[in-house]
C-alpha positions in Angstrom: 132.0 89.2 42.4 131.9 90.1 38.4 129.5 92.3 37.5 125.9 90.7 36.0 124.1 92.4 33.7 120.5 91.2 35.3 121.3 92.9 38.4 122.2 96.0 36.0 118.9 96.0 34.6 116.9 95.5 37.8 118.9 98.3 39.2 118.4 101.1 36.3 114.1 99.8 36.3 114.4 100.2 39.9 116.0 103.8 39.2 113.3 104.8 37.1 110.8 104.1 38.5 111.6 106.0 41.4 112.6 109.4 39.7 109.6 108.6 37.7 107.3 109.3 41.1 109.3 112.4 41.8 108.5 113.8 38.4 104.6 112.6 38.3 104.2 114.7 42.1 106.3 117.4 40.9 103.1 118.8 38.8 101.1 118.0 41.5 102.6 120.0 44.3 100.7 123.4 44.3 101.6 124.8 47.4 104.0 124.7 50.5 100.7 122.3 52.5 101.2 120.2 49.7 105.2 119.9 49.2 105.4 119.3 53.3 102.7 117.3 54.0 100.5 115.9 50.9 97.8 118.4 51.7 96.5 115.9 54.5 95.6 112.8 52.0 96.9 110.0 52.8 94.9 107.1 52.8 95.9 104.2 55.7 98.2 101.7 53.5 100.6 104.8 52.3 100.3 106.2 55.7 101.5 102.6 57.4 104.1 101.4 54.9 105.8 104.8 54.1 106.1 105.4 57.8 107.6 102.1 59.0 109.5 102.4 55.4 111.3 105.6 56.4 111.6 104.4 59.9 113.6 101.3 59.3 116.3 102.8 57.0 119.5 100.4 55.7 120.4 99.5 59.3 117.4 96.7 58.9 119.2 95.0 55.8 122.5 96.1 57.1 123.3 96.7 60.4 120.6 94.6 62.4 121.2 91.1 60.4 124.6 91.5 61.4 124.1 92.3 64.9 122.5 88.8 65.0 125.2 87.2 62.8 127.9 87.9 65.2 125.8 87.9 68.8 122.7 85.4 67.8 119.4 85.6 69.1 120.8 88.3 71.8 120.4 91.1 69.3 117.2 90.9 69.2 116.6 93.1 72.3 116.8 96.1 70.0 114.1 94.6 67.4 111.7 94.1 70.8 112.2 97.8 72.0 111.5 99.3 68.3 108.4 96.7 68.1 107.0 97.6 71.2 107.8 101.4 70.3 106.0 101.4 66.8 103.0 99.9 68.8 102.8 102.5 71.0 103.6 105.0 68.8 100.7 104.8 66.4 98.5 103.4 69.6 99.4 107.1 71.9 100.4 109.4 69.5 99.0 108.9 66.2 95.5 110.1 66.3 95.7 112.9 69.1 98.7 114.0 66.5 96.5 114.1 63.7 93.8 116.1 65.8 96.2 118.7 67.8 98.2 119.9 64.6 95.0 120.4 62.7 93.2 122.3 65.1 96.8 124.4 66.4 96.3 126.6 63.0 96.7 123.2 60.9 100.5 123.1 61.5 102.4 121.4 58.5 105.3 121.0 60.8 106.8 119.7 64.2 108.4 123.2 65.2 104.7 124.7 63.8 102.9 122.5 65.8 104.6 122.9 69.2 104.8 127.2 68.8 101.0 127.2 67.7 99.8 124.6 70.9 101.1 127.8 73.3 99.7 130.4 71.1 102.7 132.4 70.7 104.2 134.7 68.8 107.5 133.8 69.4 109.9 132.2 67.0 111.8 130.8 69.8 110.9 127.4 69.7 110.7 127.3 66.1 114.2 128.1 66.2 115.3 125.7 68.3 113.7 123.0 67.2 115.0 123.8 63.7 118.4 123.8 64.8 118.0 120.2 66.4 116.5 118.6 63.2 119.4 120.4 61.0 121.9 118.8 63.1 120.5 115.4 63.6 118.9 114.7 60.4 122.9 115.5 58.7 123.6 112.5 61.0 120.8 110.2 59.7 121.0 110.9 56.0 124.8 110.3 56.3 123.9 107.0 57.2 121.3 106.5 54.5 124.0 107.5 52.2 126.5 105.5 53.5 124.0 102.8 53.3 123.9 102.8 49.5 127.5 104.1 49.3 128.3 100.2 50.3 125.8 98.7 48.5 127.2 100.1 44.8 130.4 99.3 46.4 130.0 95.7 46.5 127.5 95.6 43.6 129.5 97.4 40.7 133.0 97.6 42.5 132.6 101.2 42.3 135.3 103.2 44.6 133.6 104.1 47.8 133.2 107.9 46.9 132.0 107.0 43.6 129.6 104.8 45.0 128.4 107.2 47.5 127.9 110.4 44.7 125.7 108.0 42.8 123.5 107.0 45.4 123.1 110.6 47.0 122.0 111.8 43.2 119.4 109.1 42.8 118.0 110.0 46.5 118.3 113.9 46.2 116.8 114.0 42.9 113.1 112.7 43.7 112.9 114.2 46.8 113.7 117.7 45.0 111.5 117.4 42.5 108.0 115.8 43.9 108.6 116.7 47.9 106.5 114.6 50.4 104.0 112.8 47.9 106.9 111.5 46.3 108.2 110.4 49.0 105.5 108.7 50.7 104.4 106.6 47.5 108.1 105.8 46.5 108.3 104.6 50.6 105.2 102.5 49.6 106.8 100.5 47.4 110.3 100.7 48.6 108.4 99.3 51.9 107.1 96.4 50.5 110.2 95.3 48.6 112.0 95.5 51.7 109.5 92.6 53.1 109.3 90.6 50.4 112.9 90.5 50.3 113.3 90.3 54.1 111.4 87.1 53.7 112.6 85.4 50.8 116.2 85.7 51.1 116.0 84.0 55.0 114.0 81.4 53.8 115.8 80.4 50.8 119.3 80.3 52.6 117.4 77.7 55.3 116.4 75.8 52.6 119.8 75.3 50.7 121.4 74.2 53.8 122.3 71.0 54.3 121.1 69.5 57.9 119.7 73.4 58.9 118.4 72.8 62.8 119.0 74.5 66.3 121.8 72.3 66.9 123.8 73.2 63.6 123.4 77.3 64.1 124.4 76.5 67.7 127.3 74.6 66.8 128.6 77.2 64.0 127.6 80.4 67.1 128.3 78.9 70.1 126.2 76.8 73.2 123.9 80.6 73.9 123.9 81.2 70.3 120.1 81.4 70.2 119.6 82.1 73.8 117.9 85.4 74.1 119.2 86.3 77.6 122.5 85.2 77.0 125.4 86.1 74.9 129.0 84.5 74.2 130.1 85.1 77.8 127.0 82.9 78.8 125.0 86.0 79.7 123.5 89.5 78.3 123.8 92.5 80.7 120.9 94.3 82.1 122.2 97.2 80.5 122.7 95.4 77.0 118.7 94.6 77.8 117.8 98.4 78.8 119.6 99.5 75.9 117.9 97.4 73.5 114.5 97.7 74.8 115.0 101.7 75.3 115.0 102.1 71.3 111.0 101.9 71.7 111.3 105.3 73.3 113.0 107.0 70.2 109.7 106.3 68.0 107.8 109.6 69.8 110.6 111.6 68.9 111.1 110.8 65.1 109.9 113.7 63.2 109.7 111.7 59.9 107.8 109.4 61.3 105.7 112.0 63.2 104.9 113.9 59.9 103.1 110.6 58.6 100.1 110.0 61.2 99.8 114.5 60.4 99.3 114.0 56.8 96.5 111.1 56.7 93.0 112.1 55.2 91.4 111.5 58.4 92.2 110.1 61.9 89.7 107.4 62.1 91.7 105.7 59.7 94.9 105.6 62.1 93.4 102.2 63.6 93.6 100.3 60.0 97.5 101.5 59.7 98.7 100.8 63.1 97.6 97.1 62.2 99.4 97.4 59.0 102.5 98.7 60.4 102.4 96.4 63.6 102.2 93.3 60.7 105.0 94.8 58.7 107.1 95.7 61.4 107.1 93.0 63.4 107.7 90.3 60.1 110.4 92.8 59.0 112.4 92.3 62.6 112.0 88.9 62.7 113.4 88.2 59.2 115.9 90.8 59.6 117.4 88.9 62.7 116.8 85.2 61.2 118.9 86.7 58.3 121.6 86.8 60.6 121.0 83.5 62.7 120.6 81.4 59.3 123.7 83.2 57.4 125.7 81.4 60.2 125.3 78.3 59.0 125.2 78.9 55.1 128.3 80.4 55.4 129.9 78.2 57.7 130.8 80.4 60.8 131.6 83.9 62.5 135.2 83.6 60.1 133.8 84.6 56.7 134.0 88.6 58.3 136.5 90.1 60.8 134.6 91.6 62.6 130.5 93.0 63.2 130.9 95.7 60.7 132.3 93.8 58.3 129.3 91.3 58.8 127.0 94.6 57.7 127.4 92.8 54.0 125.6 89.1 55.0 122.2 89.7 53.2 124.2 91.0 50.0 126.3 87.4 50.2 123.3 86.0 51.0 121.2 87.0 47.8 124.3 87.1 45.6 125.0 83.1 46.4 121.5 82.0 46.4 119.9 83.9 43.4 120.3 84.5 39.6 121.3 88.1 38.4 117.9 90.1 37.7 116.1 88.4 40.7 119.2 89.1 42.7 119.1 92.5 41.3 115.4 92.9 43.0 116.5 91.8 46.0 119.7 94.0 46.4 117.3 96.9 45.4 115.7 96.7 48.9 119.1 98.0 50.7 118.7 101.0 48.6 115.0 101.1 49.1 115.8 100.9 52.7 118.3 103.8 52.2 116.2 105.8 50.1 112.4 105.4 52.0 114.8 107.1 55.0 117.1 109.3 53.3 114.1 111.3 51.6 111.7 111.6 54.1 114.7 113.1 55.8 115.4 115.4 53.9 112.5 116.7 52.9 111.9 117.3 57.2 115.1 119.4 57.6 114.3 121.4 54.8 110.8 122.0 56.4 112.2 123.1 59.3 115.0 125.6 57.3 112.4 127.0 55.0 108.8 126.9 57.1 110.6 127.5 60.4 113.6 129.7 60.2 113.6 131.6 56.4 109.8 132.5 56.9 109.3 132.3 60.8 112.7 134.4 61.1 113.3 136.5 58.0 110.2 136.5 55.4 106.7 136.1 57.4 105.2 136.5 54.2 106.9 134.6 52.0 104.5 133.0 49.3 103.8 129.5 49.3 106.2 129.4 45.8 109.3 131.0 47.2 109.5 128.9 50.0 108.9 125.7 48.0 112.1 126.5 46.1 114.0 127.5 49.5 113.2 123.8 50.9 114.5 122.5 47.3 117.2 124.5 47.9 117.8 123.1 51.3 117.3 119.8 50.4 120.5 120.4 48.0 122.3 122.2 50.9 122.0 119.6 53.6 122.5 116.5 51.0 125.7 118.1 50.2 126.8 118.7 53.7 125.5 114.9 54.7 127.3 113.5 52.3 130.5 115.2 53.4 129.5 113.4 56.9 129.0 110.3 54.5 132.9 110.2 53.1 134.2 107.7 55.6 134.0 104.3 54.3 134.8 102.7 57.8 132.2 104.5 59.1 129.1 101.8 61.1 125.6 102.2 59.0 124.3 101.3 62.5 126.3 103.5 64.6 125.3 106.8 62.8 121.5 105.7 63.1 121.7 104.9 66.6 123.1 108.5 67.0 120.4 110.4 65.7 117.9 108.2 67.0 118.5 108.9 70.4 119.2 112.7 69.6 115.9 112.9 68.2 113.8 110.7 70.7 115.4 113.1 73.4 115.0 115.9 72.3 111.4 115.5 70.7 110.1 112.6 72.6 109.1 113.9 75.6 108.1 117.2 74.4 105.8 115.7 71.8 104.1 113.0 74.6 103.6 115.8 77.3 102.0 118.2 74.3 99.5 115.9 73.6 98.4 114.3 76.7 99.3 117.4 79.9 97.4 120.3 79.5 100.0 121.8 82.3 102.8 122.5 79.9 104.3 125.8 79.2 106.9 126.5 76.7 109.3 127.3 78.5 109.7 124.1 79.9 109.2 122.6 76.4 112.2 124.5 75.2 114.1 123.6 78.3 113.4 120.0 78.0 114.5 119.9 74.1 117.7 121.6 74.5 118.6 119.0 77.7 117.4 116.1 75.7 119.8 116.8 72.9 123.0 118.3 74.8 122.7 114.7 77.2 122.7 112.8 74.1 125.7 114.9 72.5 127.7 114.7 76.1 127.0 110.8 76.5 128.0 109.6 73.2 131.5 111.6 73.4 132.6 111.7 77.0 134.4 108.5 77.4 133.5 108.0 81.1 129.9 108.1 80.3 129.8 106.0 76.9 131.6 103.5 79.2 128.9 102.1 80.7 127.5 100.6 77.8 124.2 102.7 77.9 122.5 103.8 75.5 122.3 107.6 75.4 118.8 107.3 74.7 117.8 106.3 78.1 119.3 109.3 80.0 118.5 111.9 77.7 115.1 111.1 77.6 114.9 110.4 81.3 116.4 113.8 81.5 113.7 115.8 79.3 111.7 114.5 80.4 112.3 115.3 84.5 113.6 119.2 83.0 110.0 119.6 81.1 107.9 118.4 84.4 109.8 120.7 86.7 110.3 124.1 84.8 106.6 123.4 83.5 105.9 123.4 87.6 108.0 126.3 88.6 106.8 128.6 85.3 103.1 130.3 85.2 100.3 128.5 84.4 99.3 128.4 80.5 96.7 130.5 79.8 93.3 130.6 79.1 93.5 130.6 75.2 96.2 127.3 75.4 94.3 125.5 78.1 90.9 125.9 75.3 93.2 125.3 72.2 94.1 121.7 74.1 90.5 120.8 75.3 89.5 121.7 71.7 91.8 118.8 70.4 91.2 116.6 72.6 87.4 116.6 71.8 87.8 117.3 67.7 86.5 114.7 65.3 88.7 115.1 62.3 
């Protein structure tokens, strides 16, 4: 594909834009509340759209049309789990969230949250739950990178590490400058580029082909082609189905995400965005599959790519046969909004959880609010660098590095998170416990052979896991005190 200038242009408006926001909430950031979570004033479209924005990440443009391209409508299990998780997401956790951080000392952060709700002094769990969003977050920023590593790639035939650099300096540099304002409002838009795009490009390649039905797409995929409980063998696996539908469970773990429904102006505003986000999210999956199922038949069959990561490029080939350079332009922006409403939200978490959680809750308790905005900055430079070391491998799967940290952080967090807000009966200790089980499962399972064998997703047992550890040391440990058992009816009844 030669180089067009429209899609040039599109690209550098699209830059600007962006870097533009970063520079507008750089003035406005005033202190470290503000950098990490907006200073609590989000109103419920921002709230919605940047959430489901930096959930998503390039895996929706990438990875999950051409999960459907080569398996048809059997793919789609995933897109039902992460529905039906997003649901109850914002339905269970959103509001009590929103309630329990403010009255726990008005935590900014996850690890802040979960060491105020047991009134402790200790750093312990701080520490720990630092540690796990370092780790994990270099895992899912890799793949946001990687994400727009392949876009530039196929765009401006840049060389894969070229590509990559350019990408990572776009993303790094808002996120630096303006911290989570910026990244919420750049999420906004990137969010509804990403649907409009989702939706046009589908659409468009139904339209332009000739004699589209059932019975074509079937023909071109195969007699269970669009059969959702079967696959090319002539059925899908109960595992392939728990699997899929066990993504849903990730959602309580996501800190990211988690930091949204925390930073909106008020909880009685959580009702409006969970409609929003259900609406977006559930358009968004559907497109993003139909993407797949129609780019079958426009392209003539499973040959055009050798294998399912090579299919991760059908909605480039899509828009790049079916539209003129600067809309096309548009339209490719949406992988890198996809990358970038992820990548930054991200980022700006770990460094959070360096600067908030380990530099001051380890080393400087009283650090002032400006020196530990320039240690996150700092951070967010650190682990950008180290992520896209992670990100050098062009053969590496945009959907196989997010499904990694996904179930890391939905084990590790998950249950910890759920049993905070609704069981007045856990201790710390068992929250610790839980985390560090959660996360080491997922680690084991995804590298032992024997046990990523059986086609499971690690997901399932590491939260499972966590989720049995929390109960039973929780059980076994002394009951929470007074002062916690108050701080969690206080919640409960607050009206904020």
């Amino acid at each position: 594909m030669q180089l067009d200038i429209g899609i040039l242009i599109a690209f550098i408006i699209y830059f600007a834009l962006m870097v533009w926001i970063g520079f507008y909430f750089y003035r406005k950031s005033n202190n470290i509340s503000d950098y990490f979570l907006g200073g609590r004033s989000l109103g419920s479209w921002v709230t919605a759209l940047s959430a489901q924005a930096s959930d998503m990440s390039g895996w929706l443009l990438l990875g999950l049309p051409a999960a459907a391209f080569w398996s048809g409508l059997s793919a789609a299990w995933i897109a039902i789990g992460l529905a039906l998780g997003t649901y109850f997401n914002w339905k269970l956790v959103a509001v009590r969230l929103r309630k329990f951080t403010y009255v726990a000392d008005d935590s900014i952060t996850i690890p802040q949250y979960l060491q105020n709700r047991f009134c402790s002094k200790s750093t312990a769990i701080r520490s720990v739950c630092a540690v796990i969003i370092f780790v994990f977050f270099l895992v899912y920023t890799a793949s946001a990178f990687s994400t727009g590593a392949k876009l530039f790639q196929y765009v401006f035939h840049f060389d894969y590490v070229v590509a990559l650099t350019v990408g990572a300096v776009i993303i790094i540099s808002y996120t630096f400058l303006g911290g989570f304002l910026a990244a919420c409002w750049t999420d906004f838009i990137q969010g509804m580029l990403m649907f409009a795009a989702l939706i046009i490009v589908p659409v468009a390649a139904a339209f332009t082909t000739s004699g589209i039905s059932p019975e074509l797409i079937a023909g071109f995929g195969g007699p269970n082609y669009l059969n959702l409980f079967a696959d090319a063998s002539g059925r899908v696996a109960l595992v392939t189905i728990v699997s899929g539908l066990v993504w849903g469970l990730g959602y309580f773990g996501m800190p990211h995400i988690l930091v949204r429904f925390m930073a909106i102006k008020d909880s009685s505003m959580i009702k409006k965005s969970r409609i929003i986000a259900m609406v977006w999210v559930l358009i968004s999956l559907c497109a993003a599959v139909f993407v797949g199922i129609v780019g079958i038949a426009f392209l003539g069959g499973r040959g055009v790519y050798a294998d399912v990561g090579a299919a991760e490029v059908i909605f480039m080939d899509l828009v790049t046969r079916l539209f003129p350079g600067f809309i096309a332009g548009i339209l490719l922006s949406a992988i890198l909004a996809a990358a970038m409403s992820t990548a930054d939200s991200q980022l700006l978490v770990a460094a959070s959880a360096v600067s908030n959680d380990f530099y001051k809750a380890l080393f400087r308790k009283n650090a002032s609010d400006r020196e530990l905005m320039w240690v996150s900055r700092t951070a967010v430079m650190v682990i950008a660098v180290v992520a896209y070391l992670l990100a050098l491998d062009p053969n590496s799967s945009v959907m196989g590095l997010v499904s990694y940290a996904w179930a890391g952080f939905g084990s590790s967090f998950g249950p910890v998170i759920l049993l905070s807000l609704f069981w007045k009966r856990l201790t710390m200790k068992g929250a610790v416990a839980g985390m560090v089980v959660g996360g080491l499962t997922v680690v084991l399972w995804e590298n032992v052979p024997v046990l990523a064998a059986t086609g499971l997703y690690s997901l399932a047992p590491g939260f499972a896991l966590a989720l049995a550890v929390i109960a039973a040391v929780s059980l076994l440990d002394r009951e929470p005190s007074k002062e916690v058992q108050d701080l969690f009816e206080r919640a409960k009844a607050a009206r904020i």
